[in-house]
C-alpha positions as CSV (number, residue, x, y, z in Angstrom):
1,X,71.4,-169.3,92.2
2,X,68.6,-170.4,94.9
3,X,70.5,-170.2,98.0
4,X,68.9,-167.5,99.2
5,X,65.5,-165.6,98.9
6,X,67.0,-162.6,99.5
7,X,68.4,-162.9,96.0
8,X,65.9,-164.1,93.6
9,X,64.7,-160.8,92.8
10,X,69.1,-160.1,92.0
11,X,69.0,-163.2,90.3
12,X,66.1,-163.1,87.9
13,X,67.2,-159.7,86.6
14,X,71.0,-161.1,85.7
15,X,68.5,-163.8,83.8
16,X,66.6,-161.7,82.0
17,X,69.0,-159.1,81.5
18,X,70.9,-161.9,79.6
19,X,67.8,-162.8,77.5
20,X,67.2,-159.6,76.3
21,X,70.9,-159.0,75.3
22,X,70.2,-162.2,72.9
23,X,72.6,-164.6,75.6
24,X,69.3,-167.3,75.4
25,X,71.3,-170.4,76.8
26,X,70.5,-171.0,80.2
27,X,72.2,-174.1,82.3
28,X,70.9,-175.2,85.2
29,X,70.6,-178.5,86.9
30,X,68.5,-180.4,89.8
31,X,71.7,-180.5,91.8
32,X,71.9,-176.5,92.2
33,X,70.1,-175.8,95.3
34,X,68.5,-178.5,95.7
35,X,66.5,-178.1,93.0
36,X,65.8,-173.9,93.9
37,X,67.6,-173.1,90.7
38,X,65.9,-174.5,88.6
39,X,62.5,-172.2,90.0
40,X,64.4,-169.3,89.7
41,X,65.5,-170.3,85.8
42,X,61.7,-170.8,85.7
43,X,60.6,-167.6,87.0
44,X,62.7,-165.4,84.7
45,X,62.2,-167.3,81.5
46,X,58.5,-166.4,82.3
47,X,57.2,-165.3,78.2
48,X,60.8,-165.8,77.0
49,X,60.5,-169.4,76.9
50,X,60.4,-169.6,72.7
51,X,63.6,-167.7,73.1
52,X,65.4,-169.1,75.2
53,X,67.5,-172.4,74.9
54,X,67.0,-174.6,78.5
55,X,69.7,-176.5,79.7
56,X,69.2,-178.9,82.9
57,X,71.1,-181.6,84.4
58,X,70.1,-185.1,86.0
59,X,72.1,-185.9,89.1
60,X,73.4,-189.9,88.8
61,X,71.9,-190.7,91.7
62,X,68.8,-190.7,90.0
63,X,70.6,-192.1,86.4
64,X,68.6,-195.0,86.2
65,X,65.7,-195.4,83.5
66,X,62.8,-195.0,85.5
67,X,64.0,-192.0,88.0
68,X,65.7,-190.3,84.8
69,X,62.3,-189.8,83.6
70,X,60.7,-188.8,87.0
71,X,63.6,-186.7,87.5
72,X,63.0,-184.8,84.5
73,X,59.5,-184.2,85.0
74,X,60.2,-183.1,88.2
75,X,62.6,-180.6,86.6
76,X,59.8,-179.5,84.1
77,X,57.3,-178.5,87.0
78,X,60.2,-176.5,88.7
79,X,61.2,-174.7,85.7
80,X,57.3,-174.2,84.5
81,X,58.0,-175.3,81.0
82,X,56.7,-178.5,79.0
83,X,59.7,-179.4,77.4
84,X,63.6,-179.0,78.4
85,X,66.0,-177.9,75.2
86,X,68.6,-180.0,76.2
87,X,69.0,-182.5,79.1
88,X,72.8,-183.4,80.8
89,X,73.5,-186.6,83.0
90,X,75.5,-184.0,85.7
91,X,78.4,-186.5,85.7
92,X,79.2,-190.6,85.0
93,X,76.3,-192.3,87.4
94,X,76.9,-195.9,89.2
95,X,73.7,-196.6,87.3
96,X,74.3,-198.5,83.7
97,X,74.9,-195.7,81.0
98,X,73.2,-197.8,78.9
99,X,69.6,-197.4,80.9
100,X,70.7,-193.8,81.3
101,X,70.6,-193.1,77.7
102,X,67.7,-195.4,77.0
103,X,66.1,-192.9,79.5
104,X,66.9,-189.5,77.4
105,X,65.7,-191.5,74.5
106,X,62.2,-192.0,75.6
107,X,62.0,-188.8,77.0
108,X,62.8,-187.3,73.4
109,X,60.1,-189.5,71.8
110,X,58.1,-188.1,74.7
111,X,58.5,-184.9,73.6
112,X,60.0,-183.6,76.8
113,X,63.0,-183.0,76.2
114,X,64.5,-181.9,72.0
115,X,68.1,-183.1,72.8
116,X,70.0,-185.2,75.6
117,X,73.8,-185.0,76.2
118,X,76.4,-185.6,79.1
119,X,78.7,-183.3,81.7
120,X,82.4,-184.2,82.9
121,X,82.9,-187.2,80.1
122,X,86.4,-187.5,79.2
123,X,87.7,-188.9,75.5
124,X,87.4,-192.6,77.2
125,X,84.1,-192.1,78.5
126,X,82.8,-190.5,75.3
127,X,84.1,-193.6,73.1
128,X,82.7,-195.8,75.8
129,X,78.8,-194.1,75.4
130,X,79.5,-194.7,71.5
131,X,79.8,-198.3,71.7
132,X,76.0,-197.9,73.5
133,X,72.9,-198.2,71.5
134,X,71.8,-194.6,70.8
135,X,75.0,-193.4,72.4
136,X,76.3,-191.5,69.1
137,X,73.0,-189.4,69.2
138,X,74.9,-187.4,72.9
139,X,74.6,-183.5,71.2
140,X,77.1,-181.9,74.0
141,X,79.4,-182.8,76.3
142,X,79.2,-179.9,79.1
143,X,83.1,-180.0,81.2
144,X,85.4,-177.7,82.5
145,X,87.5,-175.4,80.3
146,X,88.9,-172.0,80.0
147,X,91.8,-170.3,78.8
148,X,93.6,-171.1,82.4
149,X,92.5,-174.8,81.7
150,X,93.7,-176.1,77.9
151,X,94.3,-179.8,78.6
152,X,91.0,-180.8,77.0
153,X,92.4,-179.4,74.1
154,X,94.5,-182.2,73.6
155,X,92.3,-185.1,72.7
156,X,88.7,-184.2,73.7
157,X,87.8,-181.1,71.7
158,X,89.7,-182.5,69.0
159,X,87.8,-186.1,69.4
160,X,84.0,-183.9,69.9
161,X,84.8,-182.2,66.8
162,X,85.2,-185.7,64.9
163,X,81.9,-186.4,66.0
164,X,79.5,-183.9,66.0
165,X,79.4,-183.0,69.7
166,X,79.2,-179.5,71.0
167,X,81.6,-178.5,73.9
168,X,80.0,-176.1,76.6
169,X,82.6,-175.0,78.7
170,X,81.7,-174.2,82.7
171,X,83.9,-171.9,84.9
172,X,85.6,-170.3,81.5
173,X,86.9,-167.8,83.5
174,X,88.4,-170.5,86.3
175,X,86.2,-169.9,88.9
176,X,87.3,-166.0,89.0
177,X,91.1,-167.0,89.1
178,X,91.6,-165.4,85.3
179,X,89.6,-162.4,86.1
180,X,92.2,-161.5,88.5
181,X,95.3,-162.5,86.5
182,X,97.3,-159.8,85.4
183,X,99.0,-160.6,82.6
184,X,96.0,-160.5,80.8
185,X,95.4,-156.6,81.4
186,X,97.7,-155.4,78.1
187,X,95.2,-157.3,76.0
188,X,92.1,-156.1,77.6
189,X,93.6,-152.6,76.9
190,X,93.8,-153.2,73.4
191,X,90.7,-154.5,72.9
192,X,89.1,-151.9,75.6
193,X,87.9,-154.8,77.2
194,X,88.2,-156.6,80.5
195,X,90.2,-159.3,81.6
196,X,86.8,-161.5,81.8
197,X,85.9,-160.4,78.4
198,X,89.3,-161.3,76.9
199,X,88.9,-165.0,78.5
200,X,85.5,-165.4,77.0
201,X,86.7,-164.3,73.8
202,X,89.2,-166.8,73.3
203,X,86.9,-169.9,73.8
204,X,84.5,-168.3,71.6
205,X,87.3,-168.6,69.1
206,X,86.4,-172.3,68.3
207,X,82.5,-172.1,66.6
208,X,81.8,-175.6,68.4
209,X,82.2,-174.2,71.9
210,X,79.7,-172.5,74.0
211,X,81.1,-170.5,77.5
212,X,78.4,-170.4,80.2
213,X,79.8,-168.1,82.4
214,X,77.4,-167.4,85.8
215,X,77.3,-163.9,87.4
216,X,73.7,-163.1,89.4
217,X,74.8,-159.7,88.8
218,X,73.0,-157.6,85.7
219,X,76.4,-155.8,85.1
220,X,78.3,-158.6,85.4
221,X,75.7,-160.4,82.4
222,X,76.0,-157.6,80.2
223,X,79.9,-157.3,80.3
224,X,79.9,-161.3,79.5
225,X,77.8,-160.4,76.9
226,X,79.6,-158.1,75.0
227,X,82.5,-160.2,74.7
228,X,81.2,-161.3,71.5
229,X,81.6,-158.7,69.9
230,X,85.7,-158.6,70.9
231,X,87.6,-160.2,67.9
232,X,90.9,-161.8,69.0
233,X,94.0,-161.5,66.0
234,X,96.7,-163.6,65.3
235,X,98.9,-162.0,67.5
236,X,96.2,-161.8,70.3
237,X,96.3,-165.7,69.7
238,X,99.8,-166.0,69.8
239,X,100.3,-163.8,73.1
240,X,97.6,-166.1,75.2
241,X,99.6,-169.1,73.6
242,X,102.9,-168.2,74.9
243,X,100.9,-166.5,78.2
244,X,98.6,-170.2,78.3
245,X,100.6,-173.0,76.8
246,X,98.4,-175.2,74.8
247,X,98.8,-178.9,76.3
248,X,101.4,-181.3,74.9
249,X,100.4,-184.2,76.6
250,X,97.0,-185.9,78.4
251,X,95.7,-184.0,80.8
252,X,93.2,-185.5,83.1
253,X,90.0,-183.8,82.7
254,X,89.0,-181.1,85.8
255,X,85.6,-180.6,87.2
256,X,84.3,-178.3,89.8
């Protein structure tokens, strides 16, 4: 979102179309047009903020303890809020993890942000940041993961759920791919759902993952929405197994 002016009017209704279906968890990030995503998060969570959970992202260009902190309160201004719910390093930085972290830790004494986490760590990278001082206090680890895309499943989820880390899963539905894929459509009959709504509905099998699916489009939001209300059976589980092989082996992690 923030590409284009022509759409921030499109863009902040899918937002607060979301919000009032009670989907508060926003992600954003200082990357996403160049910082124009942010303003329209910040623009739609106008009176919602006490309801809504705000996610943003530090690039790792800017990773290192001092521009961490500037980066964040640059992120605050955009989003017109005084304090960020939970704060991502977009991806491992050049910059010493060590200072990164030291940097999320002073912004939570700070008050400015309630929680700090990372994006894109794989197992090795998360049992590197828990060797750090103050690394084991990471909340979330934000990667890529859907239905389409199981390999995490293998070691990472499994090694996140040892340790108290939340999974939010970006392009759950494979960057459209699963929307379009067919064999799905028996199940969404079932179920009188959609394709999307079936892929949704299996990561929101596991109580320690979050989906963050984006659509600027207010139907779109509300038909993401009401896959939680699709409950998946042991046959349904059994069909996307055989339909999605669960991963036998390491897969390196995928990003997009």
């Amino acid at each position: 979102m923030g590409f284009s002016p022509a759409n921030r009017t499109a863009e902040v209704a899918a937002l607060r179309a979301g919000i009032e279906m009670g989907v508060t968890v926003i992600d954003t990030a200082e990357m996403y047009a160049s910082g124009k995503a942010e303003e329209v998060v910040g623009e739609a969570i106008a009176g919602w903020r006490d309801t809504v959970f705000l996610v943003t992202k530090v690039l790792p260009s800017n990773a290192s303890l001092s521009s961490t902190i500037a980066a964040c309160e640059r992120s605050l201004r955009r989003l017109q809020t005084d304090y960020i719910d939970l704060y991502l390093l977009h991806w491992q930085s050049s910059h010493p993890l060590a200072e990164t972290v030291a940097a999320f830790e002073t912004l939570v004494q700070r008050g400015l942000i309630r929680q700090w986490g990372v994006s894109n760590f794989d197992t090795e990278e998360m049992a590197a940041l828990w060797q750090l001082e103050n690394g084991a206090n990471c909340a979330v680890n934000q990667i890529y993961y859907s239905l389409g895309s199981r390999g995490v499943e293998y070691d990472l989820l499994p090694w996140q759920v040892a340790h108290d880390v939340a999974t939010m899963a970006y392009c759950p539905l494979d960057e459209g791919g699963l929307v379009r894929d067919g064999r799905l459509q028996p199940l969404a009959d079932k179920h009188n759902a959609t394709i999307a709504q079936i892929a949704l509905a299996y990561l929101m099998l596991r109580p320690d993952v979050i989906p963050i699916p984006k659509s600027s489009k207010v139907a779109r939001v509300i038909e993401n929405a009401n896959a939680r209300h699709i409950v998946l059976d042991a046959a349904d589980r059994q069909l996307l197994d055989t339909l999605f092989p669960p991963p036998t082996h390491k897969i390196p992690l995928k990003s997009s």
